[in-house]
N, C-alpha and C positions, 0 to 999 in steps of 0.2 A: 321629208325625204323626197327626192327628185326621182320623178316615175317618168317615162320617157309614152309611157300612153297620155301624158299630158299636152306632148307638144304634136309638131306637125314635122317630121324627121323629111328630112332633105340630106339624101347621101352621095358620095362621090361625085361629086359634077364640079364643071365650073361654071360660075356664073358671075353675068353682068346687070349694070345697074338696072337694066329693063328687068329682066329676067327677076329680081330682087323685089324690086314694087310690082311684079304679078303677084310672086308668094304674100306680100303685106297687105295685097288688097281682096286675096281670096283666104286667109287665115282665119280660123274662129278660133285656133288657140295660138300660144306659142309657138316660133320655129326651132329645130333645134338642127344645128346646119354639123352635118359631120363627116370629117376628110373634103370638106370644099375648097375649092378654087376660090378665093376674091381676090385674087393677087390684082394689083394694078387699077382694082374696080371703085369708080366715085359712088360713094354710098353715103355724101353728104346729104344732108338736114334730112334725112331719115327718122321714122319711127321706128328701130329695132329694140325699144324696153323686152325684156325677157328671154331676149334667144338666147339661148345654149351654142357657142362656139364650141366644138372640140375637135382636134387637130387639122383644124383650117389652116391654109396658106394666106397670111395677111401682106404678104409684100409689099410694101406701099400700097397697100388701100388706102383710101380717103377718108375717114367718119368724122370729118369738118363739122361742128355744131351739129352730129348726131345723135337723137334721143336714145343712149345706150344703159338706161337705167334698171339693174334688178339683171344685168348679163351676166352670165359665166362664160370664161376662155378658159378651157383646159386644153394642155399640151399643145398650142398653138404656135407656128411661127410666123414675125412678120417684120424683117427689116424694116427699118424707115416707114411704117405704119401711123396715120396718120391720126391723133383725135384730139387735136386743134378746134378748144372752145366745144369739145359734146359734153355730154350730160351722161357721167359717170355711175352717178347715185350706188352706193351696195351692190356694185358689182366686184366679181370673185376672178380673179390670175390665177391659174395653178400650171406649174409646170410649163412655162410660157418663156420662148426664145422671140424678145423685141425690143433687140436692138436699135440702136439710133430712132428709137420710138418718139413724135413731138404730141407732148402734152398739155401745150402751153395753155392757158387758161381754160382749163376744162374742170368738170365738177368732180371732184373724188370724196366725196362723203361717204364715210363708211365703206369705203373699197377698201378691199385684203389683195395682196399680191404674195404670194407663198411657193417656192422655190423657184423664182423667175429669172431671165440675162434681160438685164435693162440699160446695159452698157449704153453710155454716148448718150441717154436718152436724156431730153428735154423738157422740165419740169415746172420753167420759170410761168410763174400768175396763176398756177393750179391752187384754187381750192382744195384744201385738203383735209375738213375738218372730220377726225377718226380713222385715218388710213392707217392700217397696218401691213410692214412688211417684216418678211419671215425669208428665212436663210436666201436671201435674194443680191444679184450682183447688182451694186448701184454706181462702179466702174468706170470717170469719167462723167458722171449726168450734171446734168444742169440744174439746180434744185433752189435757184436765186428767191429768197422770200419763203420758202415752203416751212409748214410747221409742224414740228416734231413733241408738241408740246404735252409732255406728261407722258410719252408711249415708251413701251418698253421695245428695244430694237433688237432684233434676235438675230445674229450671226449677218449685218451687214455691210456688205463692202465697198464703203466709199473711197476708195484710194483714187487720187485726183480726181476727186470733184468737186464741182465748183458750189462750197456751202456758206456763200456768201449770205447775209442775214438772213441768215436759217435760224428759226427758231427751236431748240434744243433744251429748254427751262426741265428741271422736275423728270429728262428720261436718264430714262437709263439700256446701257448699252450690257448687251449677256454677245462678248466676243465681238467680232467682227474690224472692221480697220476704216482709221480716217488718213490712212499713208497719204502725205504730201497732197492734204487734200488744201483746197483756197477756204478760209475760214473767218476773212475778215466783215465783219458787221454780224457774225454770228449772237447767240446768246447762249449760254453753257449753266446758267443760273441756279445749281445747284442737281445738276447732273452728275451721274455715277458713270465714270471712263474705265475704270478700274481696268476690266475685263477689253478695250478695245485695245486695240495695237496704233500707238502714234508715230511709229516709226515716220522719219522723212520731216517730221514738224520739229520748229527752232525752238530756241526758246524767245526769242523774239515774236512770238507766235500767241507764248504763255498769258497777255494780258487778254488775250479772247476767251480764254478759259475763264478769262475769273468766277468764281462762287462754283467750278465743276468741283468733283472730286476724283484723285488721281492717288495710282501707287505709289510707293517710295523710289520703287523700279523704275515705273515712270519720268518721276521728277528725277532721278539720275539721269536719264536717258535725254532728255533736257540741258541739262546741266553742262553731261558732255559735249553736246552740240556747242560751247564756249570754249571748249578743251579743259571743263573742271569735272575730276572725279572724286564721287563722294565715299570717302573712306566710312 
């Protein structure tokens, strides 16, 4: 359980990079930064493992190859938010507006993302071995190479996005949509669609599926996209 006498509480301010490495270099515990300002603030190759983000303004901040391992971001926003190549490790999203967010080869091991807008956002080279996301907009992202392998995906919304060899073997989806999402070089290998909405995909589309498992609805819905309907 998260006790907030643990950390070193920094509230309502804004601050910049300087400002950032006083707090990291007079800390004997954690910081837990809450309703802050880092809008705009380079806070690259940083050490911030353990801080507690909550309803921080991340606006294009920079955390470029920053050590952000063991963090929590609750109720956060932060357009175009930067963590390009940090070090993710089991950190926690909850309730997080980050948009057109680039994550491009950064560590996501064991990171949870749970009711988050990650619209537009950029995924391509991320590590992502045990990432779980939950009723989360994935709207658009970029997720070239990411792997989904064995996770159960709960209410996510990939509608146009780009899941090109995305690894998807063994999950299964509870709802959510792949509407007109790019799906070539994917793997579907014995994945349960059942419950997602494919609205927008061909059947020309159907050989990326191979070994998933789909409705009969589904495969109608397929079908018609040829102009045949299945009596």
């Amino acid at each position: 359980m998260i006790e907030k006498a643990d950390y070193l509480i920094i509230e309502s301010a804004k601050l910049d990079r300087s400002e950032v490495e006083g707090l990291i270099n007079i800390r004997i515990k954690p910081l837990w930064l809450s309703n802050v300002d880092l809008s705009g603030a380079d806070l690259s190759r940083l050490d911030l493992c353990d801080t507690y983000f909550e309803r921080c303004n991340l606006t294009e901040t920079d955390f470029t190859a920053t050590k952000l391992e063991a963090t929590t971001w609750k109720g956060c926003k932060g357009a175009k938010v930067k963590f390009k190549s940090a070090m993710l490790n089991e950190g926690k999203f909850e309730n997080s507006d980050l948009n057109n967010s680039d994550w491009q080869n950064c560590r996501l091991g064991i990171v949870s993302f749970t009711s988050c807008k990650l619209t537009g956002s950029n995924f391509s080279g991320a590590a992502s071995l045990g990432v779980t996301f939950k009723d989360t907009l994935l709207v658009g992202t970029f997720l070239l190479g990411f792997s989904f392998l064995k996770c159960e995906l709960d209410n996510l919304d990939f509608s146009d996005a780009d899941l090109r060899d995305v690894d998807f073997r063994n999950t299964v989806f509870k709802g959510g949509s792949l509407s007109n999402a790019r799906v070539n070089g994917a793997r579907f290998d014995n994945a349960d669609l059942r419950e997602a909405s494919l609205h927008g995909l061909k059947l020309m589309d159907a050989k990326q599926f191979k070994g998933a498992i789909i409705s009969k609805n589904q495969a109608a819905m397929l079908l018609s996209s040829l102009g045949l309907t299945v009596a």
